[in-house]
C-alpha positions as semicolon CSV with decimal commas, in nm:
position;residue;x (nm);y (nm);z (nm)
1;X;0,000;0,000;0,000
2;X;0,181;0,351;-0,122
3;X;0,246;0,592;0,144
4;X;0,027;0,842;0,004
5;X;-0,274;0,647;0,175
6;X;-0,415;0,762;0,455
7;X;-0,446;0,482;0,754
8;X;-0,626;0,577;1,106
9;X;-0,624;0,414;1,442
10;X;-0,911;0,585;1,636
11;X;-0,952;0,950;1,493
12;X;-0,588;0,996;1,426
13;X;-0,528;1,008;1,072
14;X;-0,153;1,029;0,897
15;X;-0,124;1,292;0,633
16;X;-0,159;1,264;0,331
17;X;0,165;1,253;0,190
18;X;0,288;1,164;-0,219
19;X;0,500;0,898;-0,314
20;X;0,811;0,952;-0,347
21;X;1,051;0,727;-0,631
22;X;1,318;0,695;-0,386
23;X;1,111;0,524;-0,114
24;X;0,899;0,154;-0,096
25;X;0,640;0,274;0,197
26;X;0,378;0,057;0,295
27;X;0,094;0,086;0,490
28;X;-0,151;-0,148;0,741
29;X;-0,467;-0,037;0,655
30;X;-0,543;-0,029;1,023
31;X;-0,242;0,048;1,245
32;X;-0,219;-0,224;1,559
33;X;0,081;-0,156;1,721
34;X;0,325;0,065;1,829
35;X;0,613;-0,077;1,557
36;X;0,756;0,069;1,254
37;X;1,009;-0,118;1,062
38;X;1,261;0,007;0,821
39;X;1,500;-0,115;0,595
40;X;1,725;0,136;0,431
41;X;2,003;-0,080;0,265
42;X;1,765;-0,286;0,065
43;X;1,761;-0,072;-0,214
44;X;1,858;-0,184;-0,548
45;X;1,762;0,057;-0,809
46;X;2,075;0,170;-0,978
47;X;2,056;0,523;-1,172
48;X;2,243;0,469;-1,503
49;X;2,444;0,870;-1,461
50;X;2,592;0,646;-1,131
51;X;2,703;0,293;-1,323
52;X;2,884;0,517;-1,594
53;X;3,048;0,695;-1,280
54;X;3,168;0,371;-1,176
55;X;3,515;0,235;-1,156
56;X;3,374;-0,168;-1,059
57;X;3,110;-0,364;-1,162
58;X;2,759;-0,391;-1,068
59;X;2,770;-0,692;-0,853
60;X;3,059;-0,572;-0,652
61;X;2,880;-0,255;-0,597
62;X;2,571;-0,511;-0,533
63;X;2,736;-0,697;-0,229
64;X;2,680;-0,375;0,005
65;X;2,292;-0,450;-0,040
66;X;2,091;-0,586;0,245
67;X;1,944;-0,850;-0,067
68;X;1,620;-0,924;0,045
69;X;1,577;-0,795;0,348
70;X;1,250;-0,590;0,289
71;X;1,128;-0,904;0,156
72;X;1,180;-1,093;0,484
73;X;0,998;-0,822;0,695
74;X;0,707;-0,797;0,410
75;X;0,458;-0,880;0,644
76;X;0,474;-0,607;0,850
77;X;0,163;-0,423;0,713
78;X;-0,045;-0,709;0,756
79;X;0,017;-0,756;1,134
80;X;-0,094;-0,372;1,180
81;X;0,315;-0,239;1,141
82;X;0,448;0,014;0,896
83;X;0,707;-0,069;0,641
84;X;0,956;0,150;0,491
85;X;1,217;0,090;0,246
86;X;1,486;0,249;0,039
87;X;1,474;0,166;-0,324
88;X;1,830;0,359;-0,384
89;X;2,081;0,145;-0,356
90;X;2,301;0,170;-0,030
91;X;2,659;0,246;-0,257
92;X;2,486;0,550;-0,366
93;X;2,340;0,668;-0,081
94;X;2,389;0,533;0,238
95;X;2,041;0,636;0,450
96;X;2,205;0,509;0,773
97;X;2,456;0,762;0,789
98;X;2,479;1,148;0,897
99;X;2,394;1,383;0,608
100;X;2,760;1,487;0,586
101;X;2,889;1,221;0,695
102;X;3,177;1,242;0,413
103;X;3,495;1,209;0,284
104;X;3,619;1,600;0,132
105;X;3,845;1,445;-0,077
106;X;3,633;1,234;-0,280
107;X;3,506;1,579;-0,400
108;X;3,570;1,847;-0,733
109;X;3,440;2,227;-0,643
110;X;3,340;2,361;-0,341
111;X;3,185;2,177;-0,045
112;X;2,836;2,281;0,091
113;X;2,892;2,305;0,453
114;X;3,195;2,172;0,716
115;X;3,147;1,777;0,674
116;X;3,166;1,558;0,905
117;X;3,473;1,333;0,775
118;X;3,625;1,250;1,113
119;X;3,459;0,951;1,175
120;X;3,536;0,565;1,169
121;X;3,283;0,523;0,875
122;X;3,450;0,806;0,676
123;X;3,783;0,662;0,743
124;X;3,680;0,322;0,635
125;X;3,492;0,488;0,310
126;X;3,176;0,411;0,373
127;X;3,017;0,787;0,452
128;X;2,697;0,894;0,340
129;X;2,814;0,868;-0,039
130;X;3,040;0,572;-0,008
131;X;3,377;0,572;-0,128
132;X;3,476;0,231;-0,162
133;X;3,239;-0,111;-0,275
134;X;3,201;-0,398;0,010
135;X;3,519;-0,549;-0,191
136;X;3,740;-0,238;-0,107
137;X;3,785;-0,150;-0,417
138;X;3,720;0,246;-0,482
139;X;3,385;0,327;-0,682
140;X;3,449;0,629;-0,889
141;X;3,656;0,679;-1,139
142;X;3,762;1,022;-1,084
143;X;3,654;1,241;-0,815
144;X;3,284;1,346;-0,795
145;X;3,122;1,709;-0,819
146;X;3,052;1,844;-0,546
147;X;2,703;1,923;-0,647
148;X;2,619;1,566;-0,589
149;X;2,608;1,577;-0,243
150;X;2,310;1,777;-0,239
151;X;2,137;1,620;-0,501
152;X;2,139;1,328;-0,325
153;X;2,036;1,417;0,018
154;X;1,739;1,648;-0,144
155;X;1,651;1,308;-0,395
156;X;1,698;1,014;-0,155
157;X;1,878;1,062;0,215
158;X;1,592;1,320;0,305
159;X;1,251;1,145;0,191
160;X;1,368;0,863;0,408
161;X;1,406;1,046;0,695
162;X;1,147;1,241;0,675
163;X;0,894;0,996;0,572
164;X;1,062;0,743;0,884
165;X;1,020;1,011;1,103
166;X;0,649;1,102;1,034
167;X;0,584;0,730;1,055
168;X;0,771;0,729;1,429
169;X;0,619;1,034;1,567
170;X;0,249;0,985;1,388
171;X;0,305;0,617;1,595
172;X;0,441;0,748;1,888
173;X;0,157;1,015;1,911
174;X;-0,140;0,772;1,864
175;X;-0,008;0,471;2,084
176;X;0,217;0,661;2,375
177;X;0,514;0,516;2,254
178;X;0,697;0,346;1,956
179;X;0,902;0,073;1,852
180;X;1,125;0,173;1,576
181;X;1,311;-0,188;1,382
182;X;1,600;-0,107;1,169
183;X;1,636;-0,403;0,982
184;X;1,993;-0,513;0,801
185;X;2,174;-0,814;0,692
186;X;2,511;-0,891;0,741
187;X;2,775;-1,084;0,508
188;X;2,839;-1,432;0,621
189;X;3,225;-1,358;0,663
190;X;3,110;-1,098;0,907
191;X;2,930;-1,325;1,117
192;X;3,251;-1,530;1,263
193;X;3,392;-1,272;1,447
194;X;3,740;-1,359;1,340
195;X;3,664;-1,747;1,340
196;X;3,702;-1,963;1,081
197;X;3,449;-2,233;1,262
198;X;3,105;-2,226;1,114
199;X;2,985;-2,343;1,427
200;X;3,106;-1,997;1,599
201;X;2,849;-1,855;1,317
202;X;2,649;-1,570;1,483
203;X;2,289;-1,579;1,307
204;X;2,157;-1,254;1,462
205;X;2,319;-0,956;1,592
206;X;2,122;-0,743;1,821
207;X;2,227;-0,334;1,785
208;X;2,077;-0,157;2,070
209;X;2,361;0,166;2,105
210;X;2,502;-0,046;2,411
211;X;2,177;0,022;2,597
212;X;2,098;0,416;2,479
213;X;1,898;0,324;2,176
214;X;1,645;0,157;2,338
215;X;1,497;-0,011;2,709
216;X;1,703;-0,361;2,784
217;X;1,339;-0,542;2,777
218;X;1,282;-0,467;2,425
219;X;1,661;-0,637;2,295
220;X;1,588;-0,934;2,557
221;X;1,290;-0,994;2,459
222;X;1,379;-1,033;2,080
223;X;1,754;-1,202;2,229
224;X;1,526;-1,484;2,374
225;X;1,296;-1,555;2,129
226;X;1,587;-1,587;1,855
227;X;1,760;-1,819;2,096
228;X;1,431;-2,047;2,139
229;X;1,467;-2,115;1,759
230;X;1,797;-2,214;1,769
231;X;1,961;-1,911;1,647
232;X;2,284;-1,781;1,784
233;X;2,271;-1,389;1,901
234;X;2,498;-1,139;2,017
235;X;2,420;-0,810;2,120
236;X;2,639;-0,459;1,984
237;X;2,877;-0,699;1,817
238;X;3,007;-0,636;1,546
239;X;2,745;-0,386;1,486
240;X;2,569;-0,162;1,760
241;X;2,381;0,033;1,587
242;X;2,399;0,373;1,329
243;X;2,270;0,739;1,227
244;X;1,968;0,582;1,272
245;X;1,963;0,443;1,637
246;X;2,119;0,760;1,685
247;X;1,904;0,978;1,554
248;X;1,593;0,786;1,625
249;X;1,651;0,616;1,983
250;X;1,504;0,802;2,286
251;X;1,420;0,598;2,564
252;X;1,409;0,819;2,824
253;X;1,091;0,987;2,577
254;X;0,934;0,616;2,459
255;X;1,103;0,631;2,139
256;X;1,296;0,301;2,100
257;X;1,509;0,182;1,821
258;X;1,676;-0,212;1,768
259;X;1,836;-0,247;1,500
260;X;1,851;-0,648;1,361
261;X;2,138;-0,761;1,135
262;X;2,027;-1,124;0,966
263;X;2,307;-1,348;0,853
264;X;2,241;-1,327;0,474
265;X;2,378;-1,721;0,462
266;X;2,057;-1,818;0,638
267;X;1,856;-1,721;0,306
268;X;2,040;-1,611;0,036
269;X;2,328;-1,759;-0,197
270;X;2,582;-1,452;-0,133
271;X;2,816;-1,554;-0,414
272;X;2,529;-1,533;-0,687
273;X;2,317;-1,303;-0,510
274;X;2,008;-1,491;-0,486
275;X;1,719;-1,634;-0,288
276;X;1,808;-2,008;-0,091
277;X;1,520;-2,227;-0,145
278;X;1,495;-2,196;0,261
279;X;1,435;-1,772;0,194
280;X;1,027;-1,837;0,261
281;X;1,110;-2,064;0,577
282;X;1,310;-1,748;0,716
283;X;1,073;-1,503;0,595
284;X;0,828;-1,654;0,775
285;X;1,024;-1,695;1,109
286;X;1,044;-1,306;1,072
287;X;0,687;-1,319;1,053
288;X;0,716;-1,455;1,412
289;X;0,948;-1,224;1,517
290;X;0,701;-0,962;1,467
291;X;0,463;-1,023;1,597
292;X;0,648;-1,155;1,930
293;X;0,805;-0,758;1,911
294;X;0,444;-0,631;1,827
295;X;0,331;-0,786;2,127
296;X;0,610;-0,684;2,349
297;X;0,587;-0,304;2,266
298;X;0,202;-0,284;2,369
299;X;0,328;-0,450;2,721
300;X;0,632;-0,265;2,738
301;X;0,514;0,068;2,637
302;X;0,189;0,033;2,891
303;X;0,424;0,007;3,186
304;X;0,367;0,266;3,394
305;X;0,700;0,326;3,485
306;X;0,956;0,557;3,285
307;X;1,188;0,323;3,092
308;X;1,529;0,473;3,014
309;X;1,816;0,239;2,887
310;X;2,030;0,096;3,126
């Protein structure tokens, strides 16, 4: 259902808002709980001006998608839960980032505004406009104009956020409270922590801010059910949590965030970038997963104490 449709849950009524290229936004027709889930990385809508820009190919810039991830969480709208996702594809824009969070030097002509380039991310190459592919190989050619930078926050980084945040606050003012799930994947290689055993494979890593993104109930709540199907979890290793946890994490004000990396072995052939025949199974223990979290945030947000992360 496009986001332009107008949903209500007593007489509160989201505006009315176009749709927007950029942006897969999909709607319950009835809004049941206080969760909104969002996938930003799952994007994979290439504009032809950025392939001609590029210095590798498409599937190396392909293997810094979250593949299939929006798919897995499909069913949000149908258990009463928001769904956004990026179409644009995370090596152009990377929506779980600061809006200058960038490398100067990847830059021609003059830059907009002081960046933000002192950062592990920026240092790594992966800033709001990436700098190097998941193989470490640079993207560009040349260097880029600077003009770009804008372009692409007013075209992509900005209707996310702005359409993620009207879907968190329109939540959080009908229901008291909301649940925001920042859904990911991570690469298989990622998922060893160093080992080489595939038994030390971690299925599900749990990114909470170390405790400021969101209150302790809501990540052991979704630790424990993972663990009763046999999955292995971590929590805030290797990945606690981005912009968007940042940005979007208030506790102390009923606005929680957990962010949910998947290991993308459990469902998808990494090498050829494509579905496992084992892809529905998963999708539908996702299913489970939200509602389990759906249920949680009615409980959780009713307590009557203030929850604050610990």
């Amino acid at each position: 259902m496009p986001c332009h449709t107008r949903y209500e849950h007593g007489m509160d009524f989201l505006p009315v808002l176009p749709d927007h290229e950029a942006l897969d936004c999909r709607l319950p027709v009835h809004q049941a709980v206080p969760v909104v889930v969002a996938s930003p990385h799952s994007g994979s809508i290439y504009p032809a001006a950025f392939l001609e820009q590029a210095a590798v190919s498409l599937a190396a810039l392909r293997r810094a998608e979250d593949a299939f991830v929006d798919e897995l969480f499909a069913a949000a709208p149908s258990l009463g839960m928001p769904l956004l996702a990026a179409r644009f594809p995370r090596s152009y824009v990377d929506a779980n980032r600061e809006p200058y969070e960038l490398d100067p030097g990847m830059f021609e002509g003059p830059l907009p505004r002081p960046l933000n380039h002192r950062t592990t991310r920026v240092a790594a190459g992966l800033g709001m406009i990436p700098r190097v592919a998941a193989t470490g190989e640079a993207i560009y050619r040349g260097r880029v104009p600077s003009d770009m930078i804008e372009h692409r926050l007013e075209t992509c980084w900005r209707p996310y956020h702005q359409r993620l945040s009207l879907l968190v606050e329109h939540t959080y003012g009908t229901f008291g409270g909301a649940l925001l799930i920042d859904a990911h994947s991570m690469p298989s290689s990622a998922s060893t922590l160093g080992s080489r055993d595939r038994d030390q494979r971690v299925d599900i890593v749990l990114g909470d801010n170390h405790g400021d993104a969101c209150a302790p109930e809501f990540t052991a709540a979704a630790e424990r059910w993972f663990r009763s199907r046999g999955l292995r979890v971590l929590r805030n290793q290797p990945y606690a949590g981005g912009f968007t946890t940042q940005r979007y994490g208030r506790p102390a004000l009923a606005r929680h965030t957990l962010q949910i990396e998947i290991n993308r072995a459990l469902y998808m052939d990494e090498a050829r970038h494509e579905r496992l025949p084992t892809a529905g199974v998963f999708a539908r223990l996702i299913t489970g997963f939200l509602e389990e979290m759906g249920q949680q945030a009615q409980e959780i947000l009713r307590s009557p104490r203030p929850l604050a992360a610990e």
